[in-house]
N, C-alpha and C positions, 0 to 999 in steps of 0.2 A: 379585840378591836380597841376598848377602851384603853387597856396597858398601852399600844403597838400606836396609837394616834395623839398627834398634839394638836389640836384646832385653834387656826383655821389650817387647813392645809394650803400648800403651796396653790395647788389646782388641783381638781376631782380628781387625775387622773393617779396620784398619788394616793387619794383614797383608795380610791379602786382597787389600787395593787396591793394594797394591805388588807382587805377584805378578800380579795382573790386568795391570796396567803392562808387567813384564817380560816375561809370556808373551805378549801382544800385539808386543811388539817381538822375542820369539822367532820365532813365528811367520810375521810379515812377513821376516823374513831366510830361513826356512825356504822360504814362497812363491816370493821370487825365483829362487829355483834352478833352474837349469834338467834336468829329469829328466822321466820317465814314472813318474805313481803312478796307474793307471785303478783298480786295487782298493783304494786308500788305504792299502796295508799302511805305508809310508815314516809316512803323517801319524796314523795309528794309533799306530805306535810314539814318535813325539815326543810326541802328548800323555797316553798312559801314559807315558812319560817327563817328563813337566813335572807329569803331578797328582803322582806318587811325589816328586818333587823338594817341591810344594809340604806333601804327610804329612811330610815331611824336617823343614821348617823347623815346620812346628804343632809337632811335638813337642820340636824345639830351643825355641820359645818357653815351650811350657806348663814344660819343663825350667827353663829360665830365670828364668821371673816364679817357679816353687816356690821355686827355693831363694832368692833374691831377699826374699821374701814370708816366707822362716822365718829368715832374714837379722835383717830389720830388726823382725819381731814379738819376736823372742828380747833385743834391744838396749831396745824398750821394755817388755816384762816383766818385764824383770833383776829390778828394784828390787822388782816386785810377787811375784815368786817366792819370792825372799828374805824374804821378810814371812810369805809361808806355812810356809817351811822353819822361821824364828825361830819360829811358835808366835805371831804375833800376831793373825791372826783366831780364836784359838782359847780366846779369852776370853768371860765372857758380854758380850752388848751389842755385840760384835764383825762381826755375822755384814753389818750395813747398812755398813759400812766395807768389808769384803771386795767387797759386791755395788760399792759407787761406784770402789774402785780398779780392779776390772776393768773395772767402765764406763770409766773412765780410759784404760786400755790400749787398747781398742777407738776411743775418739774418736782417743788418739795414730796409732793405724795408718791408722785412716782418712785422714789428713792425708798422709801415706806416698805420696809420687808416684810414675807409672808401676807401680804393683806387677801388671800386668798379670793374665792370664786367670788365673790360682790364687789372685788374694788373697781370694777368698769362702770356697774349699774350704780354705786354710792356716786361715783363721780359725776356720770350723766345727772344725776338727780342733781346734785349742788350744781350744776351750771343750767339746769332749768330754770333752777330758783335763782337766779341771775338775771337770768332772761330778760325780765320786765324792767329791773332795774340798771343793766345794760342802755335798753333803750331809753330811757328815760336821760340816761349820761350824755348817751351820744346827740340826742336830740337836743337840750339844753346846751351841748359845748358850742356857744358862736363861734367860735374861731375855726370851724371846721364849714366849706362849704356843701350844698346841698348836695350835691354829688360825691363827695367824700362820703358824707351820712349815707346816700344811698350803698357806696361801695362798703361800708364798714357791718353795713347792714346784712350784706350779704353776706360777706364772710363770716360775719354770726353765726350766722343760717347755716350756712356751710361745715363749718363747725361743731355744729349741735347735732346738724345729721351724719355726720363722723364718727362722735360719738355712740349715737344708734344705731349706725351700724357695726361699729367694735363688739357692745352686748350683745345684737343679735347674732352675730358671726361667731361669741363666745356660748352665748347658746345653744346652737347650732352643732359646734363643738362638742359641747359635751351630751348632749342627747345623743349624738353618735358615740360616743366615747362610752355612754349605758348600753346602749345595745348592744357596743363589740364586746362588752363587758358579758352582760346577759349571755348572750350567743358562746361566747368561751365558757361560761359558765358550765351552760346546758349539754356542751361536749364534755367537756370533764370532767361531769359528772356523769354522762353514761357511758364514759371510761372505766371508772371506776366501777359502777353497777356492771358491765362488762365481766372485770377481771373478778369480784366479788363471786356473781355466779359461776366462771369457769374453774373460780377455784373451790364453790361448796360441789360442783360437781366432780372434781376431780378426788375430793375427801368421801363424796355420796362413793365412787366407785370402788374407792380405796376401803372402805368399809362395806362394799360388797365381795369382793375381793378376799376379805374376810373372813365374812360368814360363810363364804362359798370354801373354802377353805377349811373352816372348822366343820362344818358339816361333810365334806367328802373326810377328813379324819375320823369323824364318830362311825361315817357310814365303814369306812374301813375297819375300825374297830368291832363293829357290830358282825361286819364280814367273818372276821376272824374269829370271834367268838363265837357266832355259827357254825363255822367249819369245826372248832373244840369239839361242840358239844355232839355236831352230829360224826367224827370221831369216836368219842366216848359211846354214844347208842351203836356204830357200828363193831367198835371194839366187845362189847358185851354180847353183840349177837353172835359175832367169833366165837363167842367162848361159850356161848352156849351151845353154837352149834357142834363145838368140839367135844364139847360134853355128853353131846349126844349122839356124836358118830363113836367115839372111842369105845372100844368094845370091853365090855365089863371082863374083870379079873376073875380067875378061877380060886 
C-alpha cells in the first residue's frame, strides 16, 4: 500500500482499489500456506488485520488531502485576505467586489489538483469563517438598500447550505463506497478460503489414493510371498511322502 499510494488520493475510491489489489495478493500468499485453520481463527485474524491496516491508511489520506487543501486554499486567499484586513470591502459600493473576489478564490481552488477527500469540508470551513465578516460588509455598504441587504443575505445562506450539503452528500458517498468495499471484500475472501479447502482436499485424497495404493502393493507382495512359502512346505511334504511310498531297493 505504501509503495502503490501517493497521498492524498484523488478520492477514497481510488484507495480502495489499491488496497483491494493488495489484500487480494495478501491473502493468496496467506492461502498458500500450508497449516490447519478449521475454526478460521488464523484467517479471522489477518483480515481484522488488513481492515485496521486499511482505517490506517483513510485516515493518513483524509490527514493528507486536509492539510494539502488548507495548503494551497491559504496561498490563493493571501491576496484576498489582505484586502479584507486593509479595509477594502469596507467601503460603500464594495460589498459586490468582496462577493466576485471570493468567487475568485473558489474557482482558483477548484482548479487545485488531487486535493483529495477534504477539499469540500476545508472549503465549507473557510467560507464559515467568512461568515461574520460577510455580514458585517454587507451591512455597512450604504449604497445598497435594505432589501438588497436582505436578498444578499439570503443568498449567503443559501450558499453555505450548499456547501453542507456537497460534504454531507460526499460523505454519504463514501461510507457506501466502504461498505461496497467491505462487502466485496468478505466475498473474495470466502472465495478464496473456498478454493483453498477444495484444493487441500483434493491433495488430502490424492494422498489417500496413495497410501491406498502402496498398501494393496505390500498386501500383494505379502500375498505372494505366502503362496512361495507355503509352496516350498507343500513341495517338501511331496518329497517326503515320496520317500516314503517308494519301495526300498533289493
Amino acid at each position: 500500500m505504501a509503495q502503490q499510494l501517493r497521498l492524498p488520493t484523488e478520492d477514497l475510491q481510488e484507495l480502495l482499489d489499491v488496497h483491494a489489489a493488495c489484500e487480494r495478493e495478501a491473502i493468496a500468499v496467506f492461502m498458500e500456506l500450508p497449516f490447519k485453520d478449521d475454526k478460521r481463527e488464523f484467517q479471522k485474524d489477518l483480515m481484522n488485520t488488513i481492515e485496521r491496516k486499511k482505517e490506517d491508511f483513510i485516515l493518513q489520506n483524509e490527514d493528507a488531502s486536509g492539510k494539502y487543501c488548507q495548503k494551497e486554499l491559504k496561498k490563493i486567499s493571501q491576496s484576498f485576505m489582505e484586502s479584507i484586513s486593509n479595509g477594502t470591502f469596507s467601503i460603500p459600493g464594495e460589498h459586490k467586489y468582496y462577493l466576485e473576489a471570493k468567487k475568485k478564490v473558489e474557482q482558483d481552488y477548484h482548479l487545485v489538483p488531487r486535493k483529495g477527500v477534504k477539499a469540500n469540508e476545508v472549503f465549507r470551513t473557510f467560507l464559515q469563517s467568512q461568515d461574520a465578516i460577510e455580514k458585517l460588509i454587507l451591512q455597512s455598504d450604504k449604497a445598497l438598500t435594505d432589501g438588497m441587504k436582505v436578498r444578499a443575505a439570503e443568498w449567503a445562506a443559501k450558499e453555505a447550505a450548499q456547501k453542507e450539503e456537497e460534504v454531507l452528500s460526499q460523505e454519504q458517498k463514501e461510507q457506501q463506497q466502504k461498505m461496497e468495499a467491505q462487502e466485496k471484500s468478505y466475498k473474495e475472501n470466502m472465495a478464496q478460503l473456498q478454493e483453498k479447502m477444495e484444493r487441500e482436499r483434493e491433495n488430502q485424497i490424492r494422498d489417500q489414493e496413495k497410501k491406498l495404493e502402496h498398501k494393496l502393493k505390500i498386501q500383494e507382495e505379502m500375498l505372494k510371498e505366502g503362496f512361495k512359502n507355503k509352496y516350498e512346505v507343500i513341495g517338501t511334504e511331496i518329497h517326503h511322502l515320496k520317500n516314503v511310498i517308494k519301495p526300498p531297493r533289493k
